[in-house]
C-alpha positions as CSV (number, residue, x, y, z in Angstrom):
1,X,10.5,7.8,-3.1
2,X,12.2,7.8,-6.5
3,X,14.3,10.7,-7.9
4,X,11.9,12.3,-9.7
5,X,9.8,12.7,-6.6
6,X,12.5,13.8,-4.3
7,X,13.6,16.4,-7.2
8,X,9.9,18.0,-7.0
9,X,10.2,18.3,-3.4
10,X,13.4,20.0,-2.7
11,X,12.3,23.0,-2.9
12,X,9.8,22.5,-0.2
13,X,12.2,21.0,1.5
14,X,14.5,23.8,1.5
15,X,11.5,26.3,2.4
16,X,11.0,23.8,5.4
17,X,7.5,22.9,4.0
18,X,7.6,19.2,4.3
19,X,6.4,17.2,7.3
20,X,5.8,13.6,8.5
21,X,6.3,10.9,6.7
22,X,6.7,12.9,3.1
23,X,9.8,14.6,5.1
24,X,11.0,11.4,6.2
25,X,11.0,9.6,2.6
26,X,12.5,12.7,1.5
27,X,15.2,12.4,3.8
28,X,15.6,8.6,3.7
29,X,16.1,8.8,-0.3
30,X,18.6,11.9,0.3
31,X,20.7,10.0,2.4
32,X,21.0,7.3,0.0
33,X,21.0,8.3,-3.3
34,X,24.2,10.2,-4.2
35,X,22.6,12.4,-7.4
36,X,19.9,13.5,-5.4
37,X,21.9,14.5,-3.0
38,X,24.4,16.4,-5.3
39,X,21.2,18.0,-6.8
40,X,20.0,19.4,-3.3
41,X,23.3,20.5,-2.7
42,X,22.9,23.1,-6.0
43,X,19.5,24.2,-5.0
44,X,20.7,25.5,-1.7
45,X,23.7,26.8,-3.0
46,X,22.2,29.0,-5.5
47,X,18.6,29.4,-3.2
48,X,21.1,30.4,-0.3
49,X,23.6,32.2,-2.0
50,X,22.1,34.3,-3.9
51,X,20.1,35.5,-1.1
52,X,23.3,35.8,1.2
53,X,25.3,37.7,-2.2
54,X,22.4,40.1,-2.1
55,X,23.0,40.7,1.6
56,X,26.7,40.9,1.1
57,X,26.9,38.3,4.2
58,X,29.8,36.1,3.8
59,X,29.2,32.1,4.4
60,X,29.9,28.4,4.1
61,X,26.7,27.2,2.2
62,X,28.6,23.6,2.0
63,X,28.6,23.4,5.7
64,X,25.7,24.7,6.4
65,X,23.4,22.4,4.4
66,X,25.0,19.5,6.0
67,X,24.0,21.2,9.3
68,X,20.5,21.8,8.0
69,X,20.1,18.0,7.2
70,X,21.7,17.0,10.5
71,X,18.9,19.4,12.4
72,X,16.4,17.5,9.9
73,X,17.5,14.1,11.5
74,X,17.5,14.9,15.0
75,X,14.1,16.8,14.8
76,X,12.7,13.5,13.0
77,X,14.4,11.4,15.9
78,X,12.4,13.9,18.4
79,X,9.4,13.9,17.2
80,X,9.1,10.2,16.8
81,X,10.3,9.9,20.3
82,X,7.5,12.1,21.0
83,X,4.6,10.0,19.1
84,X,5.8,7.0,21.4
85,X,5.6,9.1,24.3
86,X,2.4,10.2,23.4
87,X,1.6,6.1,22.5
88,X,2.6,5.3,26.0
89,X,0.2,7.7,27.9
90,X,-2.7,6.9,25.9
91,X,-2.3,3.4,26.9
92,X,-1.7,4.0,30.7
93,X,-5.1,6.1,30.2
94,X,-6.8,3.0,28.4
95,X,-5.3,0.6,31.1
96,X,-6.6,3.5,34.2
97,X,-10.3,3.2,32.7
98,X,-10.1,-0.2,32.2
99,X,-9.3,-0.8,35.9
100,X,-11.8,1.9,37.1
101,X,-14.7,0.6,35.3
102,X,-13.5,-2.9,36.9
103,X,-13.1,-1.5,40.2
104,X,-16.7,0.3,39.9
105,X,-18.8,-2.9,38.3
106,X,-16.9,-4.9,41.8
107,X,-18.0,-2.4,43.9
């Protein structure tokens, strides 16, 4: 993903629209390109703080969108421990068939 890309999507990023692997090259390119980065920053501060000024909540936007990308992270890490799990039963369910049609053609 290049920076004019990511640009387009931070703002469904910060409305938690994207998913899969358009959320993970969003994140990847984030986490390595400092401008981009910067750039998100001042979208959530002004998405988030205006809303929160309106409010008349106090907060620590800095903070919290470095908590926002670290919940980003782990729920990536989670659901791709989940799509090997998922991997995993669908070939103990290939391997069960396999043996029960070899059990049933040696019976």
């Amino acid at each position: 993903m290049d920076c004019k890309e990511a640009n387009r999507k931070m703002s469904d990023f910060l409305n938690d629209e994207l998913k899969g692997r358009e959320l993970k090259d969003f994140m990847g390119h984030i986490s390595c390109c400092k401008d981009c980065k910067e750039e998100l920053s001042i979208q959530f501060l002004v998405q988030e703080g205006m809303a929160r000024l309106e409010n008349g909540n106090t907060f620590d936007l800095r903070n919290e969108l470095d908590r926002l990308l670290e919940d980003v992270e782990r729920r990536m890490v989670f659901y791709q421990w989940l799509r090997y799990l998922v991997y995993g039963v669908e070939v103990l369910a290939i391997i069960t068939i396999a043996v029960i049609i070899v059990l049933v053609i040696v019976i």
